[in-house]
N, C-alpha and C positions, 0 to 999 in steps of 0.2 A: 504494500500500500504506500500510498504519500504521505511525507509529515514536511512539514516546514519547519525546521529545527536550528535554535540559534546557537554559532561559536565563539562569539565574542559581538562586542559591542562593534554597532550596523553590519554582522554576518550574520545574514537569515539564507539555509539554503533549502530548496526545495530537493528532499533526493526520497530513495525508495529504503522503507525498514518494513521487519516481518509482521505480522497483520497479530495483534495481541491474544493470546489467550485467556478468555476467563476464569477466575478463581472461586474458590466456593463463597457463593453470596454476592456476585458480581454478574453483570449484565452485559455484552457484545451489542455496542449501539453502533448505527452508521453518521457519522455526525453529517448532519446539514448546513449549519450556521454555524456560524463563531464570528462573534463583535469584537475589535479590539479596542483594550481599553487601555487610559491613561498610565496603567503600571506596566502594561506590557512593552508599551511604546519605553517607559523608561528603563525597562532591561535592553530594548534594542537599543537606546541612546549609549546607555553608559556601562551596559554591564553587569550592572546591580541596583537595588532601591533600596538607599539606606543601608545596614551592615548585611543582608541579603545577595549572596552572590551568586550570579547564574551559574549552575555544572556546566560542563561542557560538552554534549551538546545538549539544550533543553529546547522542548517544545510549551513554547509560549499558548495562552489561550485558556481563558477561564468563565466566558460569556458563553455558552454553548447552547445547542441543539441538534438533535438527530431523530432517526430511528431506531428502534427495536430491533435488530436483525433478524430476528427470528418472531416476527408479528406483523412488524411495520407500525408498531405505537409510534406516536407521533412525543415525543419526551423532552421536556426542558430538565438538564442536568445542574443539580448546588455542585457545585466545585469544591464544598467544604466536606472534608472527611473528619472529624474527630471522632476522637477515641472512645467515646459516648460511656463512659465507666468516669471518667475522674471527678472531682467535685464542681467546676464548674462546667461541664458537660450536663452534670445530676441538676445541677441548679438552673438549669436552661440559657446556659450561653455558650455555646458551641463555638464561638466567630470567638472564644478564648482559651479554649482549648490545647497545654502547651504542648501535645501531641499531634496537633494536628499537621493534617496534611493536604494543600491545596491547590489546585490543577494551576500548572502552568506555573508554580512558584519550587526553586527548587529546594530538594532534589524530584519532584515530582511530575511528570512531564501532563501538558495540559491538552488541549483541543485541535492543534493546529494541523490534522491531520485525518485520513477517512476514516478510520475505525477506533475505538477506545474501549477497554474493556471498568467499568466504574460500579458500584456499589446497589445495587439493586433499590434499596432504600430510598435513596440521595435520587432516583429517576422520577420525576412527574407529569403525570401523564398530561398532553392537553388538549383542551377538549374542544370539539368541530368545530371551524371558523378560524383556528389559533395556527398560526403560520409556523414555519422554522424561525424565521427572521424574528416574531414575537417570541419565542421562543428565547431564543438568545440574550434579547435585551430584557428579560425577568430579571436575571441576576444586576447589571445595574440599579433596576428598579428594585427589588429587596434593598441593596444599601441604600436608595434613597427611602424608603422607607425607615430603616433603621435611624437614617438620621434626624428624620423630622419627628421619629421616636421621642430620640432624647432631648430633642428640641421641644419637644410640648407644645409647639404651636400651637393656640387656642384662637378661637374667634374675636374677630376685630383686632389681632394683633398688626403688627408692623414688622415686615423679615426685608432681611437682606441677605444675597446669595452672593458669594463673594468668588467669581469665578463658575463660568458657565459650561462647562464641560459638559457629558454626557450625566454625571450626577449630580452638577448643579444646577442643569437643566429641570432634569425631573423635580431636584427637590423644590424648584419654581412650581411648579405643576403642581406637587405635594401642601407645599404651601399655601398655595389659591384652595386647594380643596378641601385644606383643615380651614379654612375661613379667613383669613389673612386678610384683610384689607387693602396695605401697602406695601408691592413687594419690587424690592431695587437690588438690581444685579449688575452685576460689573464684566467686565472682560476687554481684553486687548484684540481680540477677534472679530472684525465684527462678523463674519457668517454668525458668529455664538450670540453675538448681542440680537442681529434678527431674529433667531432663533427662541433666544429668550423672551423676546415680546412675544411669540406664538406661542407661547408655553406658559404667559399669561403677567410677565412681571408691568409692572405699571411703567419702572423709569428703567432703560439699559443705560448704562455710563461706561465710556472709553477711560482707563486711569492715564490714558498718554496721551486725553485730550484735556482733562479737566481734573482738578484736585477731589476724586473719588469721596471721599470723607466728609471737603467742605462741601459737596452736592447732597450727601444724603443727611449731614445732620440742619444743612439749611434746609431741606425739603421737608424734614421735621417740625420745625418750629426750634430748632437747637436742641432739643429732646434725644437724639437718638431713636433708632431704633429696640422693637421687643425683644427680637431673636436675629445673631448670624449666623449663617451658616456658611462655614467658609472650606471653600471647595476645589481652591487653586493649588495649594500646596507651594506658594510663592514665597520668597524670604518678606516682604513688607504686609501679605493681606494678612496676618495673625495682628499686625501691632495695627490694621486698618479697623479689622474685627472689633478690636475693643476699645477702639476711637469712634467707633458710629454707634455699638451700642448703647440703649441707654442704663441708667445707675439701677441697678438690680434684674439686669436683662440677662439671658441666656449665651453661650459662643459655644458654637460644636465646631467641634475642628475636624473635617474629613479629609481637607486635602496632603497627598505625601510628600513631605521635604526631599528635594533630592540629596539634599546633603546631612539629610537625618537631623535635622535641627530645626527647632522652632522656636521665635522668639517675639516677645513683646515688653511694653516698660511693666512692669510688674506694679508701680504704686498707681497708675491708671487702674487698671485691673482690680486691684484692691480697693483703691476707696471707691469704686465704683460696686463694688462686690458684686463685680459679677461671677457667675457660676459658667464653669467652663467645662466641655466635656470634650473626650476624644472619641470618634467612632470609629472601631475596627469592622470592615467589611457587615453582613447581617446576623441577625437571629432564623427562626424559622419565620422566612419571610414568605416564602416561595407561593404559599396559597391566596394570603394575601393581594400578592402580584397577578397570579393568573386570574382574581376576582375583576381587581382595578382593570387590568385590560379586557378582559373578557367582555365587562360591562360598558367599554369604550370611554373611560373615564381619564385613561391614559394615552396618548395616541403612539404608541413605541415606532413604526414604521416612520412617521415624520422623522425620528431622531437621525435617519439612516440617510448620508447625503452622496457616499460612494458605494460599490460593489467592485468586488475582486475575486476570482478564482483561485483557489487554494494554489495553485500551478503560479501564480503569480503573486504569491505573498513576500518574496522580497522584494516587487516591485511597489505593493500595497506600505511597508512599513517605510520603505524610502521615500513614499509619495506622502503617507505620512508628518514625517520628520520635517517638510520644507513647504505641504502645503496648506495653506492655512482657509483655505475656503471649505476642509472637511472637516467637517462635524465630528460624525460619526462613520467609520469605516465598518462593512462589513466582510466578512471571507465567506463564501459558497463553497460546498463543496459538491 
């Protein structure tokens, strides 16, 4: 079969390995879809995310869908394996599990390829009407789920998305649909900024056009906003996060430092007491997700601005890397 397997930072190659055998408690799916996402891109960038090193060679790819091979179900795959015995496994947080193990982060090789053998469990099913392509983009959507979890979003609130990527995006969407009033998003892209107005924020702001912070806390009334959410993973949007906040307001922090570092002034932070959270990937999101879509409450196919053939996934992660009109890339297989 094909895998597109990386060897080092910008080497994705496209070659032939033996087609997986299933284990007991494991499933032979044919994958369909694989979305790729902002951490994948950052193992093609640089090699590693944060003290995370890719093995040599690793198959990138943690957004998935396939089929059954032996049925032809139609499956949205969690990419999250834990160990489902340790205590916070027991306690329902799996996305903390320090056993775990998940697609496409190593040593564990992910989706970028036709066949995958994965955990019978972890497969679900989806139901008439639900694409490969939908499919795929569940797992984004679970982490935005999770984030606007710990966000608490509540009605008539005020959120800012800080950085509009494929999961800042949603969490725009999420936002609007826990009741948000006023939702301001940022981004250096603008495909992302139009994007984000379709996905429902009130005001898109470029930070390399306009001082980001003094837009949203004037747009306030100098109040601040209720909730950030910040989903760049840039050195400056952590210390933006808790400059637009207002004093007793929420900051989840989703996006990944590439240099493993996150920083902000700290006595901002405090006398404003704000509550800060970090989001690692989701919980059992995954039903949740196929409800929101299924019910068309999410529109996940909007998300998707390019298409590429497994066959040309090194051309996809280099087109990646330099183009900035994509969104959202998908791999077919």
């Amino acid at each position: 079969m094909l895998a597109a397997r990386l060897y080092g930072a910008r080497d994705v190659r496209v070659e032939r390995v033996p087609l997986p055998v299933p284990a007991t408690g494991e499933t032979l799916v044919r994958l369909r879809a694989i979305s790729v996402c902002g951490s994948d891109l950052h193992y093609y960038r640089d090699g590693h995310i944060g003290d995370s090193q890719a093995s040599a060679p690793l198959v990138l790819g943690h957004e998935l869908s396939g089929e059954v091979a032996d049925g032809g179900q139609l499956v949205a795959i969690d990419p999250n394996i834990s160990c489902e015995a340790c205590e916070r496994c027991r306690e329902g947080n799996p996305n903390l599990c320090p056993r775990v193990r998940f697609a496409g982060t190593p040593p564990t090789d992910g989706g970028l390829r036709e066949y995958l053998s994965w955990p019978t469990h972890l497969l679900h099913p989806l139901p008439a009407g639900m694409t490969p392509e939908m499919g795929a983009l569940l797992e984004p959507l679970g982490v935005a789920i999770h984030a606007i979890d710990l966000a608490r979003v509540r009605l008539a609130d005020t959120v800012a998305v800080l950085g509009t990527g494929t999961i800042g995006l949603l969490c725009v969407r999420l936002a609007a649909l826990s009741g948000a009033v006023r939702i301001y998003a940022t981004d250096l892209m603008p495909a992302r900024l139009n994007a984000a107005r379709a996905f429902g924020a009130h005001a898109a702001i470029d930070p390399s056009a306009v001082d980001p912070v003094r837009a949203i806390v004037d747009a306030t009334g100098g109040q601040g906003v209720d909730v950030v959410i910040e989903c760049a993973g840039a050195p400056d949007t952590p210390d933006h996060a808790m400059r637009v906040v207002r004093p007793g307001g929420t900051v989840v922090l989703v996006g990944i430092p590439s240099n493993d570092r996150t920083g902000f002034p700290a006595s901002q932070a405090r006398r404003k007491g704000v509550t800060i959270k970090l989001a690692r990937r989701m919980k059992h999101a995954y039903p949740r997700a196929i409800a929101l879509a299924r019910a068309g409450l999410v529109d996940l196919p909007q998300l998707v601005t390019h298409r590429f053939p497994l066959a040309q996934a090194a051309f996809a992660f280099a087109a990646l890397d330099r183009d900035q009109t994509i969104v959202k890339a998908l791999i077919e297989v």
